[in-house]
N, CA, C and O atoms as a GROMACS GRO file, in nm:
protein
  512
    1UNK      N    1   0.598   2.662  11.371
    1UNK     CA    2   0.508   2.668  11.484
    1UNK      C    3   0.501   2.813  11.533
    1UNK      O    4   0.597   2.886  11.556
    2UNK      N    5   0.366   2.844  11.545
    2UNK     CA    6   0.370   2.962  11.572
    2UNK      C    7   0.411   2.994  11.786
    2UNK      O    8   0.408   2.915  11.880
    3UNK      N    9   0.441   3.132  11.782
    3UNK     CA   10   0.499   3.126  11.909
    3UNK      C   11   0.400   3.214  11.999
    3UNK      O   12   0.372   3.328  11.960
    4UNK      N   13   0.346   3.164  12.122
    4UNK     CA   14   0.298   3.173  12.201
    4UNK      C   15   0.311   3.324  12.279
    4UNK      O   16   0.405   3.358  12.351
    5UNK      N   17   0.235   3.374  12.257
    5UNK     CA   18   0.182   3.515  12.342
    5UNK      C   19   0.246   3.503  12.477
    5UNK      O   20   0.311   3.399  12.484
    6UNK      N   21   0.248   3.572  12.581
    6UNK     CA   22   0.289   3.600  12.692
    6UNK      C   23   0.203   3.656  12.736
    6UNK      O   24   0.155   3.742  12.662
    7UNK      N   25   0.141   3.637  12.874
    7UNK     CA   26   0.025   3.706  12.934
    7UNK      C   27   0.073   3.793  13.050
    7UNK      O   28   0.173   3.777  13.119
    8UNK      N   29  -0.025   3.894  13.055
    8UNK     CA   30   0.042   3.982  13.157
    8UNK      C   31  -0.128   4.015  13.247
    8UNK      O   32  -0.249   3.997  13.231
    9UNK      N   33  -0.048   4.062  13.327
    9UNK     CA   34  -0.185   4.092  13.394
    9UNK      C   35  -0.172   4.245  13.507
    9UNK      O   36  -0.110   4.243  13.614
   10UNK      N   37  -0.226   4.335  13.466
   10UNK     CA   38  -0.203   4.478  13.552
   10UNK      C   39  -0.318   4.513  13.613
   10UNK      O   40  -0.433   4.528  13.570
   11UNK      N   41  -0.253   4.526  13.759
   11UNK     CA   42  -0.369   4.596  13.824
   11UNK      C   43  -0.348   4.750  13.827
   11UNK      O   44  -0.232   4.792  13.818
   12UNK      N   45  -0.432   4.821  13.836
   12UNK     CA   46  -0.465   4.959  13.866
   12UNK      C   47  -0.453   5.040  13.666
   12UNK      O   48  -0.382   5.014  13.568
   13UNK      N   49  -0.534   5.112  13.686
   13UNK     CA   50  -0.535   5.169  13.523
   13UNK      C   51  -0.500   5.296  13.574
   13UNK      O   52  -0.591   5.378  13.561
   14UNK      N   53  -0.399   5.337  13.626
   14UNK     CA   54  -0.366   5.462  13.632
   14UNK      C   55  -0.313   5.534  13.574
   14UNK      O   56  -0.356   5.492  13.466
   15UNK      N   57  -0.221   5.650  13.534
   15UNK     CA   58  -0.168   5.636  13.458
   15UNK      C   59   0.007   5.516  13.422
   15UNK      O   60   0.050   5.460  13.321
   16UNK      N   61   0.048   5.528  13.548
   16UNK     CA   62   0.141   5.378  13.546
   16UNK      C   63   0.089   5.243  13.469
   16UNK      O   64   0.151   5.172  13.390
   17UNK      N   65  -0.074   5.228  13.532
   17UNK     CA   66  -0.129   5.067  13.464
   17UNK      C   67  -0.169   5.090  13.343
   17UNK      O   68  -0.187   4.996  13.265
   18UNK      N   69  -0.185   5.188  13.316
   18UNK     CA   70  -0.236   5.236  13.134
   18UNK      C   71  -0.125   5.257  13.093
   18UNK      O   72  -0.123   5.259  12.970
   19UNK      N   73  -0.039   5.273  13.136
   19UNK     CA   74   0.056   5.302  13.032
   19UNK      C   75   0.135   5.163  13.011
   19UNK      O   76   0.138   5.108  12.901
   20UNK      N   77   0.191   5.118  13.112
   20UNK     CA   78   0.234   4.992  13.101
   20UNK      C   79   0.147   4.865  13.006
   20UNK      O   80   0.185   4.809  12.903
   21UNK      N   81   0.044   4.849  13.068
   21UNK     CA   82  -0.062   4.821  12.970
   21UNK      C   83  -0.077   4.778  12.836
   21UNK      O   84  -0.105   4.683  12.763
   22UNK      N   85  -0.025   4.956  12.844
   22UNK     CA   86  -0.103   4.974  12.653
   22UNK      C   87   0.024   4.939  12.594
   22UNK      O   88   0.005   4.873  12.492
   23UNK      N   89   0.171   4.961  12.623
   23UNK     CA   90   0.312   4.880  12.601
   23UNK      C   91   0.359   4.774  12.592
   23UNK      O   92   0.438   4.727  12.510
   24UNK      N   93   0.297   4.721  12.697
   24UNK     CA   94   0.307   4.546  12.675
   24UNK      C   95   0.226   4.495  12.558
   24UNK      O   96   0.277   4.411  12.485
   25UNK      N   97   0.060   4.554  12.523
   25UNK     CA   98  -0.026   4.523  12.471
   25UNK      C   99   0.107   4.524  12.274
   25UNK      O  100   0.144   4.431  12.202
   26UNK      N  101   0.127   4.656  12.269
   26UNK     CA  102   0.212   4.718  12.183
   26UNK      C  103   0.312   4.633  12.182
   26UNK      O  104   0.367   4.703  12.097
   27UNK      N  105   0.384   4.551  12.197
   27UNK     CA  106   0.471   4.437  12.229
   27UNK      C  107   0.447   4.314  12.216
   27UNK      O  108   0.536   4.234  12.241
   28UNK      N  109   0.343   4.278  12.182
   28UNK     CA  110   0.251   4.167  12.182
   28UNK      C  111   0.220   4.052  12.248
   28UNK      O  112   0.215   3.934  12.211
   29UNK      N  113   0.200   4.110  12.361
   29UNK     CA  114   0.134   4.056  12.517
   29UNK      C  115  -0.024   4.050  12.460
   29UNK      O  116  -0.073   4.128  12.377
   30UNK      N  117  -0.098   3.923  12.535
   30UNK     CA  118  -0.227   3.981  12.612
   30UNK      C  119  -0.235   4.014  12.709
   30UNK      O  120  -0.200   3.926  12.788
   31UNK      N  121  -0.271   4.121  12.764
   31UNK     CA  122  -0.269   4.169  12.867
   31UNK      C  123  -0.423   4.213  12.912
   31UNK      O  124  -0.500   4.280  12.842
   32UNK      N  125  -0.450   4.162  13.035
   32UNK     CA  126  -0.592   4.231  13.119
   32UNK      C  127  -0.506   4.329  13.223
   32UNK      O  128  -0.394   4.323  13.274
   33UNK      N  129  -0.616   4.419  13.227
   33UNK     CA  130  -0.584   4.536  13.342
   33UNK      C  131  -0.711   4.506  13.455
   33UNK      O  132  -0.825   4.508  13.409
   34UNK      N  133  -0.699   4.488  13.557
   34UNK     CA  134  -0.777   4.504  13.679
   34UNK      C  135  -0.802   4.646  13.683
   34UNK      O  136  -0.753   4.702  13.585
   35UNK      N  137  -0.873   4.740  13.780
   35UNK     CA  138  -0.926   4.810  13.833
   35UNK      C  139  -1.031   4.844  13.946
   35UNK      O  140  -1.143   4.797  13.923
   36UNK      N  141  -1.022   4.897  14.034
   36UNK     CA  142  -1.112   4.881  14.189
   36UNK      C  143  -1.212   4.982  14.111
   36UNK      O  144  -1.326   4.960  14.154
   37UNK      N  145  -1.214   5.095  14.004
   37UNK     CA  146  -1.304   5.157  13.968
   37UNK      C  147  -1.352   5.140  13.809
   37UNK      O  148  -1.283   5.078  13.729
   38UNK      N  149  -1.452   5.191  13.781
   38UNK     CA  150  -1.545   5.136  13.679
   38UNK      C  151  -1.478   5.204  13.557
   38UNK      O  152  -1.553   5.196  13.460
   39UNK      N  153  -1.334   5.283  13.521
   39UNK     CA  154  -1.319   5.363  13.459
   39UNK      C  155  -1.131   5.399  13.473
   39UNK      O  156  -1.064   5.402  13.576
   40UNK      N  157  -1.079   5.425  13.312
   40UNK     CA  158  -0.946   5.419  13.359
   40UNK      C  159  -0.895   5.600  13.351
   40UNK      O  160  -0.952   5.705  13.319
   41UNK      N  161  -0.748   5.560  13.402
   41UNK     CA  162  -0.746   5.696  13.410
   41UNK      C  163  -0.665   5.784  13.579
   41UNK      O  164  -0.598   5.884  13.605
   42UNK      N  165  -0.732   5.655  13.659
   42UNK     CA  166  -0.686   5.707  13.853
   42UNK      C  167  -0.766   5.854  13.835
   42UNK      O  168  -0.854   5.882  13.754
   43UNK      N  169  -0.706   5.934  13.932
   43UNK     CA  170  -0.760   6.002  13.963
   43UNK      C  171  -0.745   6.107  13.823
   43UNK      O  172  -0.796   6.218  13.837
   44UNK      N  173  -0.697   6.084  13.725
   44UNK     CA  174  -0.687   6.222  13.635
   44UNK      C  175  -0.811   6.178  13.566
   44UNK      O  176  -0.806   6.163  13.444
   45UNK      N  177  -0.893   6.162  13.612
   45UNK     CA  178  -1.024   6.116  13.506
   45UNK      C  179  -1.135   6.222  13.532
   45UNK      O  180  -1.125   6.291  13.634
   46UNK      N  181  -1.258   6.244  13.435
   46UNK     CA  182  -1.338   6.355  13.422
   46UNK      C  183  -1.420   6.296  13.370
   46UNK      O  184  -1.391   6.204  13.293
   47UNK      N  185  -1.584   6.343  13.404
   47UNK     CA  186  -1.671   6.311  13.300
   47UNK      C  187  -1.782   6.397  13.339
   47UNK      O  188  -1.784   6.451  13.450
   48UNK      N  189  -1.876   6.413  13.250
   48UNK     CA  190  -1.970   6.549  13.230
   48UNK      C  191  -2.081   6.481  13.339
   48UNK      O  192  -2.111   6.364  13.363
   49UNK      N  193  -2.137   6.639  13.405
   49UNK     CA  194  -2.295   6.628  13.501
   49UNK      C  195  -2.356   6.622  13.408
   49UNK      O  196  -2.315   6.576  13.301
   50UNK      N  197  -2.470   6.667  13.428
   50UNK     CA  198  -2.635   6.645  13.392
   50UNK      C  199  -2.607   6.759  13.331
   50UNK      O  200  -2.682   6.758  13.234
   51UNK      N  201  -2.545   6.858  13.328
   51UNK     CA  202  -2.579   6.983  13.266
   51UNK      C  203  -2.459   7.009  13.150
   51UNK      O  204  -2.430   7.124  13.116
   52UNK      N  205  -2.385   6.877  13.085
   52UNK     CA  206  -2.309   6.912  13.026
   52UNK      C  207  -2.150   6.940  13.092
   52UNK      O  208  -2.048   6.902  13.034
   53UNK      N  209  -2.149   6.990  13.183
   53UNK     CA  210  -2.014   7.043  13.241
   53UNK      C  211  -1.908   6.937  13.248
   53UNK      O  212  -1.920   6.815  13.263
   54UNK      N  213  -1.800   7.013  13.233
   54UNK     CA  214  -1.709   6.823  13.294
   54UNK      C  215  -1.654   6.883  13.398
   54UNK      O  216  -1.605   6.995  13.401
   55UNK      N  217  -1.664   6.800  13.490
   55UNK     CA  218  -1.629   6.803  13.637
   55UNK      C  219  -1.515   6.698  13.661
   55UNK      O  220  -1.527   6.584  13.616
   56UNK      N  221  -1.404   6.736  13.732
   56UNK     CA  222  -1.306   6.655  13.746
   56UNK      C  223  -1.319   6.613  13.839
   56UNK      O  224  -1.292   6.681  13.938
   57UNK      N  225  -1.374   6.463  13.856
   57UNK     CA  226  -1.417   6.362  14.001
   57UNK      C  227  -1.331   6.429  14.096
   57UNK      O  228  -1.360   6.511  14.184
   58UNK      N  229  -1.215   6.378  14.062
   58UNK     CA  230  -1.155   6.325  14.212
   58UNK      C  231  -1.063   6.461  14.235
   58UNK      O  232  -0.994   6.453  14.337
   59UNK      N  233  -1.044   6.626  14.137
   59UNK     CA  234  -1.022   6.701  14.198
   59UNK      C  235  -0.952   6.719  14.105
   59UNK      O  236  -0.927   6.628  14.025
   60UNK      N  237  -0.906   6.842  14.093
   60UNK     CA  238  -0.828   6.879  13.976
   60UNK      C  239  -0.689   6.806  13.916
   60UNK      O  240  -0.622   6.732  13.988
   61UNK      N  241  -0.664   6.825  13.823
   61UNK     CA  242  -0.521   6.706  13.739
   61UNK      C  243  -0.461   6.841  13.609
   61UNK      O  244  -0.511   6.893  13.509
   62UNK      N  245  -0.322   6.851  13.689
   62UNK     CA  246  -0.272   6.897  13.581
   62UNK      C  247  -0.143   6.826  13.508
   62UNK      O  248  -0.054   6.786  13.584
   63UNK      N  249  -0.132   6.814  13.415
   63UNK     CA  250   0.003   6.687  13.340
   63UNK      C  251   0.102   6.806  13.296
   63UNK      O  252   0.078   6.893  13.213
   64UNK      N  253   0.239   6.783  13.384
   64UNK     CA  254   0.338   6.885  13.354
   64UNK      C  255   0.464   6.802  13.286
   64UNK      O  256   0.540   6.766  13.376
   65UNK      N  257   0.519   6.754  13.138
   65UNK     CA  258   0.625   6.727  13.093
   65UNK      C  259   0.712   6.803  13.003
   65UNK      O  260   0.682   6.817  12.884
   66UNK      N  261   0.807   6.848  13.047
   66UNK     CA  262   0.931   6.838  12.877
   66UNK      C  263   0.973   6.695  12.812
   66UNK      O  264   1.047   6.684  12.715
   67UNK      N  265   0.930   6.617  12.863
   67UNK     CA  266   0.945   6.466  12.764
   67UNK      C  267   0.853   6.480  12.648
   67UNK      O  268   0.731   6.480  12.658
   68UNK      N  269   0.930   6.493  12.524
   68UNK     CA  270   0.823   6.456  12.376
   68UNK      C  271   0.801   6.367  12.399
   68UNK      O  272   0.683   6.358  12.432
   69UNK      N  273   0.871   6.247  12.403
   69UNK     CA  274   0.833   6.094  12.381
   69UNK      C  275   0.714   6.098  12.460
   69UNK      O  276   0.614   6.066  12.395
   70UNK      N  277   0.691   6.129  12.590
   70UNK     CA  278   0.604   6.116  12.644
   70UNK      C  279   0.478   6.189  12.633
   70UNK      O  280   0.376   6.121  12.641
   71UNK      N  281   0.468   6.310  12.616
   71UNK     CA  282   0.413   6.395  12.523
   71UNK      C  283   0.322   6.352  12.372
   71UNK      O  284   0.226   6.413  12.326
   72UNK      N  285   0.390   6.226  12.315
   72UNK     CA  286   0.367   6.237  12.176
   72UNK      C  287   0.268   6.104  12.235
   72UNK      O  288   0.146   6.102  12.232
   73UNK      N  289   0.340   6.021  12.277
   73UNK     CA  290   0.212   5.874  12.345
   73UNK      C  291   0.140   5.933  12.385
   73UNK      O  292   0.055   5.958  12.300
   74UNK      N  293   0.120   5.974  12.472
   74UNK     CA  294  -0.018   6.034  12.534
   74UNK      C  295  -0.116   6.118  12.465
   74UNK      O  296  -0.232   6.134  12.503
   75UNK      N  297  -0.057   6.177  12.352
   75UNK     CA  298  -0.132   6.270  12.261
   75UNK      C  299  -0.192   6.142  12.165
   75UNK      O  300  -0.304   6.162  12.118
   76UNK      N  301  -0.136   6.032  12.138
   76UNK     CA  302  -0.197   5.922  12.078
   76UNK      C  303  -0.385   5.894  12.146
   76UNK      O  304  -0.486   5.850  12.092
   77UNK      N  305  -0.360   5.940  12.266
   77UNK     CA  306  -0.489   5.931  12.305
   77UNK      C  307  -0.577   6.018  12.401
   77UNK      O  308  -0.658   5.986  12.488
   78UNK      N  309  -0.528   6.153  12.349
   78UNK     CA  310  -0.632   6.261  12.481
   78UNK      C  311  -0.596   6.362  12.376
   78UNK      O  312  -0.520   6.349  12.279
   79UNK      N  313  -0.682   6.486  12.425
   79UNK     CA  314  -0.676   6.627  12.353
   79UNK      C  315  -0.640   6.684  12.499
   79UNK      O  316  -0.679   6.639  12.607
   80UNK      N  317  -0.535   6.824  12.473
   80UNK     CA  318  -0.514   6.884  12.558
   80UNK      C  319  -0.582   6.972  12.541
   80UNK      O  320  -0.664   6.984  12.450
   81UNK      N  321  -0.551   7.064  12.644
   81UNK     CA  322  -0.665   7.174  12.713
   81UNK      C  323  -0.541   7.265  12.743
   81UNK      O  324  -0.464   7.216  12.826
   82UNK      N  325  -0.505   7.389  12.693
   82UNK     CA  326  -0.390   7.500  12.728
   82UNK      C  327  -0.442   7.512  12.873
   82UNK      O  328  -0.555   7.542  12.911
   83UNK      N  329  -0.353   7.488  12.930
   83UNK     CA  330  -0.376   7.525  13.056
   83UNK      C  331  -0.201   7.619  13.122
   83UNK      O  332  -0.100   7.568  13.074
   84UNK      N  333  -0.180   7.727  13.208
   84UNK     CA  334  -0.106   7.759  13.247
   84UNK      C  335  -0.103   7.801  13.393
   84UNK      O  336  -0.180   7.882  13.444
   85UNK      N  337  -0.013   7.742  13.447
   85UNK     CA  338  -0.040   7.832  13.660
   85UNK      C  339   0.082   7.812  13.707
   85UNK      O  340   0.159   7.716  13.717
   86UNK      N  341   0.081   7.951  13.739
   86UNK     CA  342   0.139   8.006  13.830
   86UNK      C  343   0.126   8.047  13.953
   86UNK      O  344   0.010   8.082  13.979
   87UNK      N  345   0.178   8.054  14.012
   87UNK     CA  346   0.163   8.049  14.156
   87UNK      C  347   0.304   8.198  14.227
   87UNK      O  348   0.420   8.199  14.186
   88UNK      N  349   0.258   8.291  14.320
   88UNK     CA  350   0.348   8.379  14.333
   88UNK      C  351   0.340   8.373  14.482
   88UNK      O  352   0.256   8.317  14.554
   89UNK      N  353   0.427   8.431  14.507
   89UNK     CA  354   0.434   8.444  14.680
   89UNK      C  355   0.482   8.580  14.746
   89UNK      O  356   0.601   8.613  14.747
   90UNK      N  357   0.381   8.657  14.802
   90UNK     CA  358   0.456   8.806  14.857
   90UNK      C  359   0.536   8.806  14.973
   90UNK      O  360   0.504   8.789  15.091
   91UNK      N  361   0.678   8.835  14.904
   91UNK     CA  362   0.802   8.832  15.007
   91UNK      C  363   0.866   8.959  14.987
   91UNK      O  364   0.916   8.982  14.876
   92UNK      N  365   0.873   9.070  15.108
   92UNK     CA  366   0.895   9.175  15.115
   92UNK      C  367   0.855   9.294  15.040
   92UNK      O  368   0.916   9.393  15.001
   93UNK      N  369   0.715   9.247  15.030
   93UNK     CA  370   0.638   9.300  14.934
   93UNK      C  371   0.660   9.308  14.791
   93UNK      O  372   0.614   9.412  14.742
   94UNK      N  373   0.712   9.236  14.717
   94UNK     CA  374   0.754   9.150  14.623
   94UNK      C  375   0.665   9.088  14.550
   94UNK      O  376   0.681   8.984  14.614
   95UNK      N  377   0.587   9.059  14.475
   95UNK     CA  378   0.547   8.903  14.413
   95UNK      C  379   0.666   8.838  14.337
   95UNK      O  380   0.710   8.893  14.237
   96UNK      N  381   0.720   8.717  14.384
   96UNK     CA  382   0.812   8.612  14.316
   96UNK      C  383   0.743   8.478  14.334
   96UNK      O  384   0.673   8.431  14.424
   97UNK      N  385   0.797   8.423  14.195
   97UNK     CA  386   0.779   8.276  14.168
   97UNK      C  387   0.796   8.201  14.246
   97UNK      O  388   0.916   8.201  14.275
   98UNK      N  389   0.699   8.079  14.340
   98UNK     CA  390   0.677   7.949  14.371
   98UNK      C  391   0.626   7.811  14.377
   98UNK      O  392   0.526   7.754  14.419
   99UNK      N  393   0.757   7.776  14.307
   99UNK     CA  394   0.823   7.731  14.409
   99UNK      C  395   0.940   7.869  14.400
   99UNK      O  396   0.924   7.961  14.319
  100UNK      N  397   1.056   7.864  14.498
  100UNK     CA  398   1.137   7.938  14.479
  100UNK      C  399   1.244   7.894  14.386
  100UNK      O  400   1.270   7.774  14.380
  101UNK      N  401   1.336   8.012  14.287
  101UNK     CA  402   1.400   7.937  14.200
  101UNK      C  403   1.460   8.087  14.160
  101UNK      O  404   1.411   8.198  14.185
  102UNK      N  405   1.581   8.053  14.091
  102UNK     CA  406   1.651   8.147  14.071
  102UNK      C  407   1.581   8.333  13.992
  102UNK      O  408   1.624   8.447  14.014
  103UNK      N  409   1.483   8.295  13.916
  103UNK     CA  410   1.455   8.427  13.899
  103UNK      C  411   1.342   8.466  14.026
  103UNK      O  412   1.322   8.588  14.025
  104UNK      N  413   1.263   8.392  14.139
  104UNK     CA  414   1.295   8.489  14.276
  104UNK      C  415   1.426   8.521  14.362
  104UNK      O  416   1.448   8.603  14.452
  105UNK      N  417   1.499   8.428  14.299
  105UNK     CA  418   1.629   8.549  14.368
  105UNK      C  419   1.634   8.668  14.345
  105UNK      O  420   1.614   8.763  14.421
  106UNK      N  421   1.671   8.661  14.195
  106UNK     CA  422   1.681   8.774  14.152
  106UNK      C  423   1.618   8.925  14.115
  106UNK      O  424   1.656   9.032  14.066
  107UNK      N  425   1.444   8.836  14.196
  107UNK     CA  426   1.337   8.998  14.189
  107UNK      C  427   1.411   9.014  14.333
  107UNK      O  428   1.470   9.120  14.350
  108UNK      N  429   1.413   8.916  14.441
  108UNK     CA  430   1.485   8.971  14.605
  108UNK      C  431   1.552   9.030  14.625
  108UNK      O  432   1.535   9.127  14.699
  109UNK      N  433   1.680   8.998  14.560
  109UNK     CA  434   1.860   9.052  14.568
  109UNK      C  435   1.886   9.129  14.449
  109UNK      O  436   1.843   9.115  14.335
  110UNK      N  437   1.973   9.223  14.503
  110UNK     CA  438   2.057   9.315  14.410
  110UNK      C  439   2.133   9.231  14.299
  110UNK      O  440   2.176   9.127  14.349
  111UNK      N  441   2.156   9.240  14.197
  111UNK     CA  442   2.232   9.155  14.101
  111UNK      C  443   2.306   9.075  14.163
  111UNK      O  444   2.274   8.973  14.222
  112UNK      N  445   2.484   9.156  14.139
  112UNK     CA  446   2.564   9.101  14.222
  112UNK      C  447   2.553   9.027  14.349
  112UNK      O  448   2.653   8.957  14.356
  113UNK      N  449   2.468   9.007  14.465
  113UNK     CA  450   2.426   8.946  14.575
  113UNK      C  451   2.334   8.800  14.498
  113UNK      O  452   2.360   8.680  14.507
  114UNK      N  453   2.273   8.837  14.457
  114UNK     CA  454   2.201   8.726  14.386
  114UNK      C  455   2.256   8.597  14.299
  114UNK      O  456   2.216   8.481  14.286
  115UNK      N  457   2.386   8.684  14.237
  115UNK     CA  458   2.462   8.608  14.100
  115UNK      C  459   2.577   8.562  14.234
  115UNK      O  460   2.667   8.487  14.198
  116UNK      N  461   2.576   8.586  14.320
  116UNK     CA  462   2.696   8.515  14.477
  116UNK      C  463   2.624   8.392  14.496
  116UNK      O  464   2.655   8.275  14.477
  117UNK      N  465   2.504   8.458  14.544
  117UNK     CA  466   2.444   8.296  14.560
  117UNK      C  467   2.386   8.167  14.452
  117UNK      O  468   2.378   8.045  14.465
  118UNK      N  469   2.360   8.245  14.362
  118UNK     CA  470   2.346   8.132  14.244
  118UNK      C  471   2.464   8.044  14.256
  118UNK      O  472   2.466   7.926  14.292
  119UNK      N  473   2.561   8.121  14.221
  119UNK     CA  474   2.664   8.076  14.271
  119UNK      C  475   2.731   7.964  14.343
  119UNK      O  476   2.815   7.886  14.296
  120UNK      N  477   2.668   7.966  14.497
  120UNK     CA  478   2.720   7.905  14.599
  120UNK      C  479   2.592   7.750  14.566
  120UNK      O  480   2.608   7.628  14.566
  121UNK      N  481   2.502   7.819  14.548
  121UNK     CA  482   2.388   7.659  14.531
  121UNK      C  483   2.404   7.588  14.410
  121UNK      O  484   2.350   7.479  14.389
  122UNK      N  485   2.491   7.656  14.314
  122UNK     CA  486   2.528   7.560  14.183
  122UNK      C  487   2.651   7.482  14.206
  122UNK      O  488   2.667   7.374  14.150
  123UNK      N  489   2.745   7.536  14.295
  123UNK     CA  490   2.832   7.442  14.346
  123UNK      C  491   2.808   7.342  14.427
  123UNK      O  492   2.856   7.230  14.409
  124UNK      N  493   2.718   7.377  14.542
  124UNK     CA  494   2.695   7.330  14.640
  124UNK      C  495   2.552   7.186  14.559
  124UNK      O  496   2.528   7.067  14.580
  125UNK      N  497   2.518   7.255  14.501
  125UNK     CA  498   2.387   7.114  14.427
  125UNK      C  499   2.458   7.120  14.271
  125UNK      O  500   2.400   7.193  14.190
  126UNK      N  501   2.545   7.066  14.237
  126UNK     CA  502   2.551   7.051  14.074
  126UNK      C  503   2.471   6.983  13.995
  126UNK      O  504   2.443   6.869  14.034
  127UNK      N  505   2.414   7.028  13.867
  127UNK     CA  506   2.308   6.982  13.833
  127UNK      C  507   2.166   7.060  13.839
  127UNK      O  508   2.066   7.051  13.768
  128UNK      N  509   2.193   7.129  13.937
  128UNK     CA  510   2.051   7.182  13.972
  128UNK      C  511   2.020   7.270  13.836
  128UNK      O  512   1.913   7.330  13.825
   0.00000   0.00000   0.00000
């Protein structure tokens, strides 16, 4: 006797409901996805004006991982776009990296002063 599917049912196609989704689907669920909009994706979704352009609806989306695994699924279904940003902040007339993070310490502080406090916040947050 053959054995009976499992149904699932997801609302929102965001990237959480698409991904879950397409996993269960991959697992061999039927699964329906709900959605309040005509199109999946949430807000990282895009689609071209009248003049060709693609305009990102709901405002810009950038996807930041060091996960391959996650990386490699998702490449199963999108083309990336090189994208890179940075962001700097003038502190004592300075430009350093923000968010703040150890190499703006180290454009701020003198070596030694800098390598004190690395220091004190690697003890003080381990892990970081």
């Amino acid at each position: 006797m053959a054995k009976e599917k499992k149904n699932a049912l997801v609302v929102g196609c965001g990237f959480a409901g698409a991904v879950s989704g397409r996993r269960l689907a991959e697992n061999g669920w039927n699964v329906a996805i709900l959605d309040k909009r005509p199109h999946i994706g949430g807000n990282a979704y895009e689609e071209y004006d009248a003049n060709g352009i693609r305009v990102h609806k709901y405002g810009p989306h950038i996807f930041h991982t060091d996960d391959r695994e996650a990386y490699a699924f998702l490449s199963r279904f999108t083309e990336w776009y090189p994208y890179e940003h940075r962001v700097l902040g003038r502190i004592d007339g300075k430009l350093v990296p923000i968010p703040f993070n150890f190499t703006s310490l180290e454009s701020l502080f003198p070596a030694r002063e800098a390598a004190v406090i690395q220091e004190k916040l690697l003890a003080a947050y381990p892990g970081l």
